[in-house]
C-alpha positions in Angstrom: -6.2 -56.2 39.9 -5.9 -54.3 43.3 -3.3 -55.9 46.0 -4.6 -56.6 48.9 -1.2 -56.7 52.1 -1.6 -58.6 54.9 1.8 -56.7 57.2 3.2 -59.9 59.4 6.4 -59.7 62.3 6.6 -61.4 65.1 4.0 -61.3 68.1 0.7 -61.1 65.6 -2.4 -63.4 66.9 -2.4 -66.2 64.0 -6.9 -67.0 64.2 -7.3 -62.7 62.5 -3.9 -63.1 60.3 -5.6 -66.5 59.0 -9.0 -64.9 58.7 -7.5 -62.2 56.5 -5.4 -64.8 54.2 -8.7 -66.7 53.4 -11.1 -64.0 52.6 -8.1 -62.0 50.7 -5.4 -64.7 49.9 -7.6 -67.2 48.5 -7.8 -68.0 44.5 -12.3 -67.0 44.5 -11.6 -66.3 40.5 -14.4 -68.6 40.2 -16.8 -66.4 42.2 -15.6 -62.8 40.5 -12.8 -61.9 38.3 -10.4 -60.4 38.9 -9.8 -60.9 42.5 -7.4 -59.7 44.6 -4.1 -59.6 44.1 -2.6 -61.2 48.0 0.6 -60.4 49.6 2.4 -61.6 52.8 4.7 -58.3 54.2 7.1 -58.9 57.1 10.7 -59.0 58.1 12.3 -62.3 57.5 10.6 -65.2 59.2 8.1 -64.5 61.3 6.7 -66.3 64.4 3.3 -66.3 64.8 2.1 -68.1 67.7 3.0 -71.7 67.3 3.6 -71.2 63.5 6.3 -69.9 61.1 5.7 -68.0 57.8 7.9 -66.8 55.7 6.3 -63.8 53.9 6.7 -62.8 50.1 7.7 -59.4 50.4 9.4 -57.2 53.0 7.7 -54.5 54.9 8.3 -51.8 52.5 6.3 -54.0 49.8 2.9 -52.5 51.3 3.6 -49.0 50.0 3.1 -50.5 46.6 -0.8 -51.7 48.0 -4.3 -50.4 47.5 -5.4 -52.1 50.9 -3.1 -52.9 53.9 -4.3 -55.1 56.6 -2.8 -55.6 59.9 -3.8 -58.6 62.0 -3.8 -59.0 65.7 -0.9 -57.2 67.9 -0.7 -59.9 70.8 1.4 -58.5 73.2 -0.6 -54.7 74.0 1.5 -53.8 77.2 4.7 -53.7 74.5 4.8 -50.9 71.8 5.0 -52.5 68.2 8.3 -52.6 66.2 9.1 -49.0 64.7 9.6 -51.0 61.1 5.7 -52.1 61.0 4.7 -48.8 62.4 6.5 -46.9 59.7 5.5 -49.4 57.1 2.1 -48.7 58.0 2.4 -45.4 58.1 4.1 -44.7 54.8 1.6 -46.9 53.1 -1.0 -44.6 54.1 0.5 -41.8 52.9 0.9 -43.6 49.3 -2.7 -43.9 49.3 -3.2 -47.2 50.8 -6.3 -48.6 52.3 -5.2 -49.4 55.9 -7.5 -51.9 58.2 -6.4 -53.3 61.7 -8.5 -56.3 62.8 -8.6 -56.6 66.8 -5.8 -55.0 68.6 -3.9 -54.3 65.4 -5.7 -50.8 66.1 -2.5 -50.0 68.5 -0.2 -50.1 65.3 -2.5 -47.8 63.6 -2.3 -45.8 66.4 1.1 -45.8 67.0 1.4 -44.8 63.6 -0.7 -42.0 63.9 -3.6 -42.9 61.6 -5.9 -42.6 64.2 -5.3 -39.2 65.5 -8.8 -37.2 65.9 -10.5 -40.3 64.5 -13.3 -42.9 65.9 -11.5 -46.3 66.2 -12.7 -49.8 68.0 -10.3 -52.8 69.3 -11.0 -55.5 71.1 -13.2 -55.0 74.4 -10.8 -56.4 76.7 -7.8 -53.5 75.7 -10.2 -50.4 74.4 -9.4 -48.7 78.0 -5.6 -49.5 77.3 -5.8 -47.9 73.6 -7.6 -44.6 74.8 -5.1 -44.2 77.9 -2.3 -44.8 75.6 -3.8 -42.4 72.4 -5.8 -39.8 73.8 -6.2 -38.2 70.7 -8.1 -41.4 69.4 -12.0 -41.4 70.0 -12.1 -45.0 70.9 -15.5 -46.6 71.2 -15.8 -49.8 73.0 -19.3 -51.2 71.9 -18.8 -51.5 68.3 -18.0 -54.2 65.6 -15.7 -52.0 63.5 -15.2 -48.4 62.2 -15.5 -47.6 58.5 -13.3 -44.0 58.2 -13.1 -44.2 54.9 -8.8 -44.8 54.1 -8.5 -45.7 57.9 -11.1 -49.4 59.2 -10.6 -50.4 62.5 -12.3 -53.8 63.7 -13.2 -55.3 67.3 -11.9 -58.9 68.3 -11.8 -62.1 66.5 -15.8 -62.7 64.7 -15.9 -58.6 64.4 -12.4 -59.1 61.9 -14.2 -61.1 59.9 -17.4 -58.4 59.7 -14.3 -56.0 58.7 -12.9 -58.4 55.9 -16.5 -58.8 54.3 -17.1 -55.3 54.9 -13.8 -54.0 52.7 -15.1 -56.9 49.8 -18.4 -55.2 49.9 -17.0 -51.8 49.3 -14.9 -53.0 46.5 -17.3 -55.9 45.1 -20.9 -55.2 46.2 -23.3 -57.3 48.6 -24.0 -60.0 46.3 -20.1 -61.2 45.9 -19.3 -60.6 49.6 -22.5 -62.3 50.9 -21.3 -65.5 48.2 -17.8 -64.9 50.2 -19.6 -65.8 53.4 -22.0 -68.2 52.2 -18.9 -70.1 51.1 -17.6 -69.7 55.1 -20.3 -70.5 56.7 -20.4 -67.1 58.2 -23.2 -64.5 59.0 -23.0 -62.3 55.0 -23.7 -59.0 56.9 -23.5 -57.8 60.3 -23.5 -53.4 60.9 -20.1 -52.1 62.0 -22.4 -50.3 65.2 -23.7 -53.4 66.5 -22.5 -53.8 70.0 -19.1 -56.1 69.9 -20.6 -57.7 73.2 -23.8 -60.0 72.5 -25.2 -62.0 74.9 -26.9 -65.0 72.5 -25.0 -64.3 69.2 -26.4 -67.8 67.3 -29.4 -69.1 68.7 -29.3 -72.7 68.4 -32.3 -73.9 66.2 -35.5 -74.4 67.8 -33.6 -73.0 71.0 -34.7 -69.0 70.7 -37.8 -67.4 69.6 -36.3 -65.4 66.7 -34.6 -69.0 65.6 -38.3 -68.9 63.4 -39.1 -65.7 63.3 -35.8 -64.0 61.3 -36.2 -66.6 58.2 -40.2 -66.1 58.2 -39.4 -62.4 58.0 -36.3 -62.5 55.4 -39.4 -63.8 53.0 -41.5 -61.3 53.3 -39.3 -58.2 52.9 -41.5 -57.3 50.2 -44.4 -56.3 52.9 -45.1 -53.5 55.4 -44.3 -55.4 58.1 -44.3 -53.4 61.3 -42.5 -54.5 64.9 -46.4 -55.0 66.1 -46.4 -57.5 63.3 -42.8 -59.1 63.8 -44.4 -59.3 67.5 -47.4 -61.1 66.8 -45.9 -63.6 64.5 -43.4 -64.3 67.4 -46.8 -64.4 70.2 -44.8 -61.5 72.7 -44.8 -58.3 73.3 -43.1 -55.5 71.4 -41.0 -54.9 74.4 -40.5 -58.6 74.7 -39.1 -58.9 71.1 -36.9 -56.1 71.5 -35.3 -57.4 74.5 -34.6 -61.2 72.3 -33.5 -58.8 69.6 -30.7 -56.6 71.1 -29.8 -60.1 72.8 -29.4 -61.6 69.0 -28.4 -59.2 66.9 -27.0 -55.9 68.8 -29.8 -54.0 67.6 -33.7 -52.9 67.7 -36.1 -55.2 65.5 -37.0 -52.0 63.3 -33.6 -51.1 63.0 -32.6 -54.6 61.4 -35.8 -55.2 59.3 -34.6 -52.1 57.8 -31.1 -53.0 57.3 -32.7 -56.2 55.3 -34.4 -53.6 53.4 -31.4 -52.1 52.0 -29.7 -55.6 51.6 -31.8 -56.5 50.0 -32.2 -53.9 47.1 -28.4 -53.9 47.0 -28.8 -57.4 45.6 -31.3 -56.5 43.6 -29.5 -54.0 41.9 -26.3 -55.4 41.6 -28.1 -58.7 39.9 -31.3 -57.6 38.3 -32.5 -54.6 35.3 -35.5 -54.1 37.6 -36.9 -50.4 38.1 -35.9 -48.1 41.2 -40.0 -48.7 41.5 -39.7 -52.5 41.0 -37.2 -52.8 43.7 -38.9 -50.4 45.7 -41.8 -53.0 45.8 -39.8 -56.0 46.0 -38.2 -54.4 50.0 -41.2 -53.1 51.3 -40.3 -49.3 50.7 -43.3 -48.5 48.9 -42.0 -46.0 46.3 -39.2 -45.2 44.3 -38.8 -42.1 46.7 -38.5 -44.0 50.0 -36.3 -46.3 48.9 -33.6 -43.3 47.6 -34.3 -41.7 50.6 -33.6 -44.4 52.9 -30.8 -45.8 50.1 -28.8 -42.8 50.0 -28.7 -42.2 54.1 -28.0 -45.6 54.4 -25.3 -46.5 52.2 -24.2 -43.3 50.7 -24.9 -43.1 47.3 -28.2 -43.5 45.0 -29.5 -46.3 43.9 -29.1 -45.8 40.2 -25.1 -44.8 41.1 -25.0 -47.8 43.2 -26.3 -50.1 40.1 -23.3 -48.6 37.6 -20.8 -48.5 40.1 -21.2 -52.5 41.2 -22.6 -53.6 37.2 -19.8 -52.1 35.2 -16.6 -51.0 37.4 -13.8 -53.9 36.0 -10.9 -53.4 38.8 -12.8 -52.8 42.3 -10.7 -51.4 45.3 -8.4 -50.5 42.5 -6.1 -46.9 43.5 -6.7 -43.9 40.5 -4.2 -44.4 38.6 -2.7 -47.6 39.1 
């Protein structure tokens, strides 16, 4: 069962540390087995906000972790405390899994773990984390950054996006998209969509995509085209893109296609159907296309895709643990 560390002192923003604790800390048994083993790591009692927790393991616990996640660093103008930054760090080089959600990215950083990499925060302090890290490639415009060991997330709703996106890697798209059915919470949204989006949830009936995403979602299996998306929403193409990049961060084509690939994740992960089946089923047309686009997209082949999310027993697990 892979441990899963949420690192907790004084000064962290309670709304990402709480976020973390109920996609990780909850019992989900029910919804996959085994799930994550969840541990609180901090010195003593910690203030958080206006609450008090009193975590389950001190700060040297999360070297014994296969994924270490640090929430929120309120106060940005001060550095963090050395003991979190050198928890962090040696977690890391055990072989831990490190995320930050929102400004935890100036622990990572601190730390070191972000030295020559691409990293994200919250909007409102990127300028403050590339003035104070140079060596850090930070990009402002961004939900979170995936660097494999080292995930960095924007502010508040983009931590979430980083929590599902870690339970995807370790339990596919079906289980993580039933994690966010069960919160009420968007299953999927790309790490490069921009952090700042001017309509993020149309209100029903209140936006012209309000009709148009759900009539697409059913018809995945066609070769729709943005002329076609555009017709069925009675605009232009450049019209639609406009709503789109408004909605979802992104171009109409680029997010029929991520639907695409969601799609045939599920597929594979919950179905025997063919490469050529599934192929059909997104609107790829062949068996080719879809690897093609499959592999670019989400890094591995299909068929290495099905065996790793049908038949792996301890996902996010370390070798050898």
């Amino acid at each position: 069962m892979p441990t899963v560390a949420l690192a907790v002192t004084d000064g962290m923003l309670h709304l990402e540390l709480a976020l973390a604790t109920e996609v990780f800390g909850a019992d989900l048994t029910h919804i996959v087995d085994p799930w994550y083993r969840f541990r609180l790591c901090g010195p003593d009692t910690v203030q958080v906000g206006r609450f008090r927790l009193a975590p389950d393991h001190g700060l040297d616990h999360l070297a014994r972790a296969d994924t270490v996640i640090v929430p929120g660093w309120a106060d940005t103008d001060q550095d963090p405390p050395a003991d979190l930054v050198d928890a962090v760090r040696a977690a890391h080089e055990a072989g831990a899994r490190v995320a930050s959600l929102c400004t935890g990215a100036f622990v990572l950083a601190a730390a070191g773990l972000l030295d020559g990499k691409r990293a994200t925060t919250h909007w409102a302090h990127t300028r403050e984390l590339a003035r104070r890290h140079p060596e850090v490639t930070v990009d402002p415009d961004v939900l979170y950054v995936d660097n494999g060991s080292v995930l960095t997330s924007a502010g508040k709703a983009a931590a979430m996006d980083l929590c599902l996106h870690l339970v995807r890697l370790d339990h596919g798209a079906s289980i993580a998209n039933t994690i966010a059915r069960r919160l009420v919470v968007p299953p999927h949204r790309e790490g490069g969509q921009a952090q700042f989006i001017a309509t993020p949830v149309p209100a029903p009936g209140s936006h012209p995509l309000t009709d148009l995403i759900p009539w697409v979602l059913e018809r995945l299996d066609e070769p729709l085209t943005v002329e076609d998306l555009a017709r069925r929403a009675r605009m232009s193409s450049r019209h639609l893109g406009r709503h789109f990049k408004q909605v979802t961060g992104t171009t109409p084509l680029q997010w029929l296609h991520s639907q695409r690939i969601r799609h045939a994740q599920e597929l594979l992960e919950t179905t025997d159907r063919t490469v050529d089946s599934i192929a059909a089923a997104t609107g790829m047309g062949t068996a080719t296309t879809l690897r093609r686009h499959f592999a670019r997209t989400v890094g591995v082949a299909p068929d290495t895709y099905r065996r790793t999310f049908r038949s792996r027993p301890h996902p996010g697990t370390r070798r050898g643990r």
